[in-house]
C-alpha positions in Angstrom: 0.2 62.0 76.8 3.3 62.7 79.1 0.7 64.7 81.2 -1.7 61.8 81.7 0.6 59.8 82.6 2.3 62.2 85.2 -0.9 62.6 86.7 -1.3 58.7 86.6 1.9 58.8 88.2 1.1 61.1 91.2 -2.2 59.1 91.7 -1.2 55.6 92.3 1.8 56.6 94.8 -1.1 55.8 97.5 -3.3 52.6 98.2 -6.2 55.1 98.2 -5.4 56.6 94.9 -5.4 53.0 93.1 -8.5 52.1 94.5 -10.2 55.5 93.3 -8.5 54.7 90.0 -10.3 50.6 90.0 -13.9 52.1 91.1 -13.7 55.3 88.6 -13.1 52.7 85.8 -15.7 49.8 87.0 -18.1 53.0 87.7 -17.2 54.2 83.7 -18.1 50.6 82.6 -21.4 50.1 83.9 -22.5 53.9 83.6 -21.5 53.6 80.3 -24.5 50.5 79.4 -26.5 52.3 82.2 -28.8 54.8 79.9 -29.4 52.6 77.1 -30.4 49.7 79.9 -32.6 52.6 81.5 -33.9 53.2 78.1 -34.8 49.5 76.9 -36.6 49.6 80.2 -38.7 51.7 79.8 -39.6 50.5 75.9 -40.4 47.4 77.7 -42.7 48.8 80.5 -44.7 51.2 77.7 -45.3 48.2 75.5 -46.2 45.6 77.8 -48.6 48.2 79.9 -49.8 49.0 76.2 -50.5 45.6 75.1 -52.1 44.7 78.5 -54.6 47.4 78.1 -55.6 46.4 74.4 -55.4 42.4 75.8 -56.5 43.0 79.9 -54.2 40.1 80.4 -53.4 40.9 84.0 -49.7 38.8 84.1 -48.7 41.6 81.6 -49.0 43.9 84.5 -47.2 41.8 87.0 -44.6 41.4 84.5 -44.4 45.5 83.9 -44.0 46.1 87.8 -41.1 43.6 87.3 -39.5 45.6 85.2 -40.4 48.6 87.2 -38.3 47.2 90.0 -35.2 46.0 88.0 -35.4 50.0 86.3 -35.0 50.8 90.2 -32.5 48.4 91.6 -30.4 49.6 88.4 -30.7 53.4 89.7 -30.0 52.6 93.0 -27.1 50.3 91.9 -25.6 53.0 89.6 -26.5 55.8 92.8 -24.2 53.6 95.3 -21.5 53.5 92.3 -21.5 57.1 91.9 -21.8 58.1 95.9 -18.7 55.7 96.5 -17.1 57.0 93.4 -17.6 60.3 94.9 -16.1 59.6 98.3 -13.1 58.1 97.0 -12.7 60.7 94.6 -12.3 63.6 97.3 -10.7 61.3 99.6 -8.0 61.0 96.7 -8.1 64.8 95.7 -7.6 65.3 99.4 -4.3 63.2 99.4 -3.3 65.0 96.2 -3.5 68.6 97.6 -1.2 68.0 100.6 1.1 66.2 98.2 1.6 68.6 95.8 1.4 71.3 97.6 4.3 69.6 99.9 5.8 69.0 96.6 5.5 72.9 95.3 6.3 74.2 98.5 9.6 72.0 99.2 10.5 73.0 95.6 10.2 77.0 96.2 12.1 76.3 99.6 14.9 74.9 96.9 14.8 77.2 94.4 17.7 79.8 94.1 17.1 82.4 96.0 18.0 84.6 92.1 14.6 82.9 91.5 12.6 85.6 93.8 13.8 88.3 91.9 12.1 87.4 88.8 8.6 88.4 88.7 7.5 85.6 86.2 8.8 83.0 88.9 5.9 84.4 91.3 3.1 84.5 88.5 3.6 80.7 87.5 4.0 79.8 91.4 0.8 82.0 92.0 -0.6 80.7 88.7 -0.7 76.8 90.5 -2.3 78.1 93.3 -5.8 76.6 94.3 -7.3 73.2 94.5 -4.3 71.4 92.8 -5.2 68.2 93.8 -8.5 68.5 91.7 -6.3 70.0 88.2 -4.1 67.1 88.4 -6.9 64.6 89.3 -9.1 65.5 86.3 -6.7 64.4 83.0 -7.6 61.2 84.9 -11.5 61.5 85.6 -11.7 62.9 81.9 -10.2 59.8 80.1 -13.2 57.7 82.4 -15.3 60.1 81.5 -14.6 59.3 78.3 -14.9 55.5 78.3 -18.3 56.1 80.0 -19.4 58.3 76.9 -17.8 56.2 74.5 -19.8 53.4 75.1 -22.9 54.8 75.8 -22.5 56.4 72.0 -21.9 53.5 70.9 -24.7 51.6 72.0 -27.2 54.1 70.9 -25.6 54.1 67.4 -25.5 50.4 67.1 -29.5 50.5 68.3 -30.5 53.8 66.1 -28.3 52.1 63.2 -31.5 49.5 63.1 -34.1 51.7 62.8 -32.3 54.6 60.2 -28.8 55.6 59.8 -30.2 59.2 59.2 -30.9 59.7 63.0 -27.5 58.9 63.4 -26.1 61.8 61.6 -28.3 64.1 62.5 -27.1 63.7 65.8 -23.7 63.9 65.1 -23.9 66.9 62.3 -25.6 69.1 65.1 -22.5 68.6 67.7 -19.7 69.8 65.3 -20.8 73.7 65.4 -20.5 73.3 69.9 -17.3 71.4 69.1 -15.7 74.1 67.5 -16.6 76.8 69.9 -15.8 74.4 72.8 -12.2 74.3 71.9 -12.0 77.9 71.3 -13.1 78.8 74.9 -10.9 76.4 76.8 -8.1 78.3 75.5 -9.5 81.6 76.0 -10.4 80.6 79.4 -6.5 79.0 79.9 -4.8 82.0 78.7 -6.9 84.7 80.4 -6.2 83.1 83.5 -2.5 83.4 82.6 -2.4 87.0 81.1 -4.2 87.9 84.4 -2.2 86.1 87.0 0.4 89.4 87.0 -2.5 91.5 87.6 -4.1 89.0 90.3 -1.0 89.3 92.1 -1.1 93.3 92.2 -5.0 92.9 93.6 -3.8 90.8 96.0 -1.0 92.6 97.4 -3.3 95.9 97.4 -5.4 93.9 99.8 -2.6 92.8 102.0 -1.5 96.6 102.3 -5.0 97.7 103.7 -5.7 94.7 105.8 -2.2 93.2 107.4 -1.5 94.3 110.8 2.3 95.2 110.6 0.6 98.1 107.8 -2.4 99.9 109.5 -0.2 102.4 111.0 1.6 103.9 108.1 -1.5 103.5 105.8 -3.9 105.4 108.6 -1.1 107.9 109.4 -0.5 109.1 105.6 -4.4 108.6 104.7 -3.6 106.4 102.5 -6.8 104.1 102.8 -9.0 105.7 100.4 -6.0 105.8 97.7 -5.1 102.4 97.9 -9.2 101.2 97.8 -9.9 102.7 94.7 -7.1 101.4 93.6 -7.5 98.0 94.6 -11.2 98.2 93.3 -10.3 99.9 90.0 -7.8 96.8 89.1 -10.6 94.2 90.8 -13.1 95.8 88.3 -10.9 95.2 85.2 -9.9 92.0 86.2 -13.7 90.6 87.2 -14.6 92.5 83.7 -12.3 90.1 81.4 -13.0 87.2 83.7 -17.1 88.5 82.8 -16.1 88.4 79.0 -14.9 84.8 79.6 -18.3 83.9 81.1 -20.5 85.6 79.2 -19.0 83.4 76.3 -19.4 80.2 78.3 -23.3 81.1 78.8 -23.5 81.8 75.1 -22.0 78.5 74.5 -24.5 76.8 76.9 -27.4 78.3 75.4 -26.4 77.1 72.0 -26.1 73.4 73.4 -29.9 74.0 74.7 -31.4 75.4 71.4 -29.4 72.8 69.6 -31.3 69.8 71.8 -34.4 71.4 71.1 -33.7 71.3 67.8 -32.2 67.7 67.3 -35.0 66.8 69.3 -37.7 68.9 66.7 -36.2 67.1 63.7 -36.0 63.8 64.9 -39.9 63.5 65.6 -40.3 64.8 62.7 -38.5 62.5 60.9 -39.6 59.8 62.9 -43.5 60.9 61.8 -43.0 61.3 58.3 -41.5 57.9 58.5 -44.7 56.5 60.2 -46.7 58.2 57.8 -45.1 57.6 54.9 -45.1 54.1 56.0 -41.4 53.3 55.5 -41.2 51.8 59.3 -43.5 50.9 62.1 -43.4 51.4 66.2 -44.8 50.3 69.2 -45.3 53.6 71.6 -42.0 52.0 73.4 -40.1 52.1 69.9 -41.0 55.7 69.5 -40.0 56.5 73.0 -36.7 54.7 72.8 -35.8 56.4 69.3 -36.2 59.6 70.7 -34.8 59.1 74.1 -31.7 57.2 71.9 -31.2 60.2 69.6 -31.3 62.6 72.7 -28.7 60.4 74.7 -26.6 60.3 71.6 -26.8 63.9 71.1 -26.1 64.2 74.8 -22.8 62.4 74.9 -21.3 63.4 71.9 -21.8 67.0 74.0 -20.5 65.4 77.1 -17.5 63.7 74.9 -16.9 67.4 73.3 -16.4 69.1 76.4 -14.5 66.4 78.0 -12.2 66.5 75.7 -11.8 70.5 76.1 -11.6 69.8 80.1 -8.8 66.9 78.7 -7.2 69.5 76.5 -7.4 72.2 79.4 -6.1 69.9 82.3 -3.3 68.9 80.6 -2.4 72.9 80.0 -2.5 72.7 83.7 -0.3 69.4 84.5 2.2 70.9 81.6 2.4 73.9 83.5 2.8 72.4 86.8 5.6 69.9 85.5 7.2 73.0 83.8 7.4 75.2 87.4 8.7 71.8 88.9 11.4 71.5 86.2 12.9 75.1 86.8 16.0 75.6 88.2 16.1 74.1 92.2 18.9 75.2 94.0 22.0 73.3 93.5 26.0 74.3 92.4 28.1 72.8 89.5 29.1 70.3 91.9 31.7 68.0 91.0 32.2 66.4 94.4 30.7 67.5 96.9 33.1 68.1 100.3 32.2 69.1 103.8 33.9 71.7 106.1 36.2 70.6 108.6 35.9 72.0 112.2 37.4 74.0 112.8 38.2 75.9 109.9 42.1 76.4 109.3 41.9 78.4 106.1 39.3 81.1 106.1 37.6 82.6 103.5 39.0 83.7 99.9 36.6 85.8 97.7 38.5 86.1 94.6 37.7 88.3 91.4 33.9 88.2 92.5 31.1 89.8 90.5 27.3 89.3 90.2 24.4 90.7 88.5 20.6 89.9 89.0 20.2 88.4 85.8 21.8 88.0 81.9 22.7 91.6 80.5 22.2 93.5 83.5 24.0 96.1 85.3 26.6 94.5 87.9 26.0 94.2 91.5 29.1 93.3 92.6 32.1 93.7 90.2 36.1 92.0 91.0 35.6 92.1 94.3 38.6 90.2 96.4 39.6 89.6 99.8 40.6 87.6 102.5 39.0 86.6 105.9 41.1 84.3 108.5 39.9 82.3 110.5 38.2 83.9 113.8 38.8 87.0 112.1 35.8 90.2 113.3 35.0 91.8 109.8 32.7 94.7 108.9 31.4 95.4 105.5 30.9 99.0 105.3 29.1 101.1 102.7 26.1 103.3 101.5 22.8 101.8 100.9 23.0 100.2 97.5 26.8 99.8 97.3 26.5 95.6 97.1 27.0 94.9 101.1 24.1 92.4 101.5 24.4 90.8 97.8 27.9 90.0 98.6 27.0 88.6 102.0 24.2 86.4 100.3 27.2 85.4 97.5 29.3 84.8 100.7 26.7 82.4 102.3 25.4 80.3 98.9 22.0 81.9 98.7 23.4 83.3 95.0 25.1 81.1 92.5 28.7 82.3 92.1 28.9 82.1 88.2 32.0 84.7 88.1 35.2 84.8 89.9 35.0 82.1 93.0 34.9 82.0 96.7 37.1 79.2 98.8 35.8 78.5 102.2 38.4 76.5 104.2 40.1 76.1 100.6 37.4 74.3 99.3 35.2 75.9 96.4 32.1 77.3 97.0 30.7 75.3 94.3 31.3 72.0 95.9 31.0 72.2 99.2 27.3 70.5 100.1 24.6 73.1 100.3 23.5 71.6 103.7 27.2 71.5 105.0 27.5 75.0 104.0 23.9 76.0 106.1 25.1 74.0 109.2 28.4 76.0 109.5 27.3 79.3 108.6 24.7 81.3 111.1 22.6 84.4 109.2 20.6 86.9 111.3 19.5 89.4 108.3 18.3 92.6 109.1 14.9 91.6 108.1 14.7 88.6 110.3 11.9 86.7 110.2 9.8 87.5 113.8 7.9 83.9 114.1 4.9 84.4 116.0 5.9 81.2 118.3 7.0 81.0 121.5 9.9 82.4 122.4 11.9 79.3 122.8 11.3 78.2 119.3 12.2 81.6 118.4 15.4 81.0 119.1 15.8 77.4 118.8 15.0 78.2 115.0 19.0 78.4 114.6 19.2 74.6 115.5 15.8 72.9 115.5 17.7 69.6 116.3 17.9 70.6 119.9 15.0 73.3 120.2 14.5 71.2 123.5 17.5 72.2 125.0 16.4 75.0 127.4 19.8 75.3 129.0 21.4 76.4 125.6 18.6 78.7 125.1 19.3 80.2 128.4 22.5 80.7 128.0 22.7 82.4 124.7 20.0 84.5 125.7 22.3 85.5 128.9 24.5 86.5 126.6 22.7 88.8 124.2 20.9 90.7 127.3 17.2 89.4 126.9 17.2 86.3 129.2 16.4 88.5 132.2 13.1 90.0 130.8 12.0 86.5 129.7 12.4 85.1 133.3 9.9 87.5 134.4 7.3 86.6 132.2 4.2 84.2 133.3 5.4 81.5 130.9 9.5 82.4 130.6 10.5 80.9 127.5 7.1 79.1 126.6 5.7 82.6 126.4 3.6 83.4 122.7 4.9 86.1 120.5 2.9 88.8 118.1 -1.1 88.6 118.2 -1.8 86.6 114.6 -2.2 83.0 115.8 -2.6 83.6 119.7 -3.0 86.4 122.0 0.7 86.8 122.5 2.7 89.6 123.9 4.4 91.9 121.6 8.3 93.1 122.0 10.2 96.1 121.2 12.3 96.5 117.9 15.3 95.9 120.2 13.9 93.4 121.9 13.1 91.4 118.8 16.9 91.8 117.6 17.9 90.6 120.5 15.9 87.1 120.0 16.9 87.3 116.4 20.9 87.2 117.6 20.5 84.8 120.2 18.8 82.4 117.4 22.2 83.3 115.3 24.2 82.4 118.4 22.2 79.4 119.4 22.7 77.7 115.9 26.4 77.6 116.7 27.8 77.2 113.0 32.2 78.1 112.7 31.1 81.5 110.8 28.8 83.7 112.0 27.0 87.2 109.8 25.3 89.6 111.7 23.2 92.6 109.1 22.8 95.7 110.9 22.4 93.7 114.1 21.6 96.2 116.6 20.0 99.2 114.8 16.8 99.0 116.5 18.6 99.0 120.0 18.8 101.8 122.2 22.1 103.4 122.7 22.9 101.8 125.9 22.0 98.3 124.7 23.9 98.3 121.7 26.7 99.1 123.9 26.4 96.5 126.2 26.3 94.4 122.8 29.5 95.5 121.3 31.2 95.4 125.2 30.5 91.8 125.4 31.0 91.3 121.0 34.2 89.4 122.0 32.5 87.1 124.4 29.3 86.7 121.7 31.0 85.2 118.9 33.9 83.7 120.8 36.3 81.9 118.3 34.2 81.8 115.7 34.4 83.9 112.5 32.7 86.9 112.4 31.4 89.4 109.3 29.1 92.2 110.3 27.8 94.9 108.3 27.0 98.4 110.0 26.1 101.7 109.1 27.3 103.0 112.2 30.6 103.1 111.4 31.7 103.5 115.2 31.1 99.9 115.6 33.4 99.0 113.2 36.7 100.1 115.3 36.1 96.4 117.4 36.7 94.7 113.7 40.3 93.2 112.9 39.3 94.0 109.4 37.0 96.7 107.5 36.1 95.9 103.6 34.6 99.5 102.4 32.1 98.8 99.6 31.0 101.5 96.9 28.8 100.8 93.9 29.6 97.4 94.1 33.2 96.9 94.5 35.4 96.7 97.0 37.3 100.2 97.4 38.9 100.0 100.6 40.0 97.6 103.2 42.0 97.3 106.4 41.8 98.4 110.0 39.9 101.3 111.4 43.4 103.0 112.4 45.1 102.3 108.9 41.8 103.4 106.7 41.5 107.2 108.7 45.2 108.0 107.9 44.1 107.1 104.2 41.6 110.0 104.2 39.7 108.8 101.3 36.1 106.9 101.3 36.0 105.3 105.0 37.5 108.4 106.5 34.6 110.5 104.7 32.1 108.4 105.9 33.3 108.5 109.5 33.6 112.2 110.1 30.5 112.5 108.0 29.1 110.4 110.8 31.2 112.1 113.7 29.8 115.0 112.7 26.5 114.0 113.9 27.8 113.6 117.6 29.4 116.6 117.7 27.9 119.6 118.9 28.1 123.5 117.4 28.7 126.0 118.9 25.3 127.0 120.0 24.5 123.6 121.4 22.2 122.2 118.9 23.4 118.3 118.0 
């Protein structure tokens, strides 16, 4: 019941859903008389064309086209019904797939970021996928449905009633086998699709590996092609066989429906004979017809009523699902009042007693880790790969839910500072950095789209990050189209790319600023032009950076040293070599690499 009315709820937002909702019912009223009308009709035509050939009175005719046309005028009346019914009905669905989807897609883009970790997260947002307009629509078009079969059952049984109760039941007997098995499918049908969703996924992403662009090298340089196609095509195959099971069981179903009609409709002539001839009633040919066209309507929408109320039963699987994903966890903090940063920030950042794991019961990502960062401090986060330096970043900027130890920003708990406060003053450039394929000024003007029309600001932070001077040259400057999916754009260097990406960080302008890995695709000389002009790039703003090149991290004020997950070192690059311990390790590992032997090889 809480589904129907949910999707009752979604539908009447709109003017156009209410008036779908007022013709679906006035459409499942007169449908509902329509076949029985149709049927007295048609009594009335054979029995007057009947009498008129046994009488020749010719007004009997006259009176039979009559009916004729009123038999038509009903079709076409019950046609225009339908075709409206029809139109509104996708016009509606229409409405509902933007909406939902909107409202799916705004929820994901809330979630906690924790959320992507979890694989079940993807298989129920994957599992909603599709035409969800038309899942949340039907609930709805089912319970009209089943007004419209309602009453045409009842009108049959009230007419078939007067002739013999038996014709009645034998209709009704016959159905309960179909009903049965009806039910039985829609949940095997339900829960295949949700057993296989994991496996969907896999398909899917096997596809995406043979056919995205950014993969065709690596895939035609290791062979791979041939590998990952019989492997793709094995799991396709096993998938399309249970779907095939599924099918095979629906066909069986609908075979049995068809033998069962021929039957019902077998056994009630028979009946209807051995009545005649036993003399226990009497029929005009009209009678007979309408008795067996009754007991085959009847038998027809008590089907129609069974598997409407498997659709019903199936539909509301659906909306219960889809109100479950929307239910989830969206991203929010154990606020208790939410505050907002002042600018500028007086009182830095205090990570206290920090640790973090991806989930209940699992190993520790981060574990106790403190420090302190003051305001308009430089700070690298050093480490191997693996040793927490990007989890405690995300920790750092909100994306994951601080549920041990706490972080103060400006003095003012992580918790409940607002989540949109928090975005506005911090500026993220990740490593993997989304390359938009837009032009190049909304490229950058992605790290404030409030003023991505302020092409003096672009320019400038472009200036500064180096790239400004290769966009000028191009046909369209900074209207130019980048990467080759949705235009024929022009494609940049790994460098050049990093440099857009950190003029994006730049152009957002928020008091604290994270750079990950932010030159490691740029050519020596670049990167030194980079970390020349570091100073001038971030200004007074605060700055954490991580780096494996640890040479980079002599212009920090500070150096935290990370190593499986906690914080083993910290302080300057000067007071971390005299230590000799894990820093120093890692920079004459590194130095190492610069240096040449004696025989001249690097």
């Amino acid at each position: 019941m809480d589904s129907l009315k949910k999707s009752f709820s979604f539908i009447l937002r709109n003017r156009t859903g209410k008036i779908w909702v007022a013709l679906t019912a006035i459409a499942a009223l007169f449908e509902g008389f329509v076949p029985f009308i149709l049927v007295w009709i048609t009594k009335s035509i054979f029995d007057l064309v009947a009498k008129a050939l046994r009488t020749s009175q010719s007004d009997l005719y006259l009176h039979a086209i009559w009916m004729l046309l009123l038999f038509v005028l009903i079709n076409l009346l019950a046609a225009a019904i339908r075709f409206m019914n029809e139109f509104y009905t996708q016009k509606t669905q229409s409405r509902l797939d933007h909406d939902l989807e909107y409202l799916l897609i705004k929820k994901v883009a809330n979630d906690p970021i924790s959320n992507f970790d979890i694989p079940d997260y993807h298989n129920h947002f994957s599992r909603l996928q599709g035409s969800v307009g038309n899942k949340i629509i039907l609930p709805v078009q089912n319970i009209f449905a089943t007004l419209k079969q309602t009453i045409s059952c009842v009108t049959f049984i009230c007419y078939l009633t007067t002739i013999h109760w038996s014709l009645v039941l034998l209709a009704i007997v016959s159905c309960i086998p179909l009903i049965v098995m009806q039910f039985k499918l829609v949940r095997v049908r339900f829960f295949t699709n949700l057993y296989q969703t994991p496996l969907f996924r896999e398909i899917n992403y096997l596809k995406y590996l043979l056919t995205a662009r950014e993969n065709v090298k690596e895939i035609r340089i290791f062979g791979l092609a041939n590998h990952l196609l019989n492997k793709w095509s094995e799991k396709y195959l096993n998938r399309a066989s249970e779907i095939l099971k599924v099918q095979t069981k629906q066909t069986m179903l609908k075979l049995g429906v068809e033998i069962n009609s021929a039957l019902i409709y077998l056994l009630a002539t028979s009946t209807l004979l051995l009545m005649t001839r036993a003399n226990f009633i009497t029929f005009s040919i009209g009678d007979f017809f309408a008795i067996i066209q009754s007991v085959q309507n009847l038998q027809h929408s008590f089907n129609e009523l069974n598997s409407i109320f498997s659709k019903i039963y199936e539909s509301n699987m659906y909306v219960s699902d889809f109100q479950n994903f929307m239910k989830n966890d969206q991203e929010k903090s154990t606020q208790r009042d939410i505050k907002t940063l002042s600018q500028p920030l007086t009182k830095g950042i205090v990570v206290d007693k920090l640790s973090f794991s991806y989930g209940q019961g699992k190993t520790p990502v981060l574990e106790n880790v403190s420090f302190e960062i003051k305001p308009g401090e430089k700070v690298a986060i050093v480490g191997a790969n693996g040793s927490g330096k990007t989890t405690l970043i995300k920790c750092l900027i909100g994306l994951y839910p601080v549920s041990y130890g706490s972080i103060y920003i400006n003095g003012i708990d992580i918790n409940e500072i607002s989540k949109a406060d928090l975005r506005k003053n911090i500026t993220v450039i990740f490593q993997d950095f989304i390359k938009y394929h837009f032009s190049i000024r909304e490229n950058i003007a992605i790290g404030n789209v409030d003023a991505i029309s302020n092409l003096d600001e672009i320019s400038r932070v472009s200036q500064l990050t180096g790239i400004h001077e290769y966009i000028n040259v191009l046909p369209d400057q900074y209207e130019t189209k980048l990467g080759n999916v949705l235009t024929e754009g022009i494609d940049l260097s790994g460098g050049q790319w990093q440099k857009i990406a950190l003029s994006r960080a730049l152009f957002s302008d928020g008091q604290i600023i994270v750079l990950d890995e932010p030159t490691s695709s740029m050519d020596p000389l670049a990167e030194l032009d980079i970390f020349n002009s570091f100073e001038a790039l971030v200004s007074e703003k605060t700055a954490i950076f991580i780096s494996h090149r640890l040479a980079v991290s002599r212009i920090a004020d500070k150096i935290l040293v990370m190593k499986a997950g906690r914080l083993v070192e910290q302080g300057t690059h000067e007071e971390l070599m005299k230590k000799e311990k894990e820093y120093y390790s890692m920079f004459m590992a590194q130095a190492k690499w610069y240096e040449k032997d004696k025989s001249g090889v690097a």
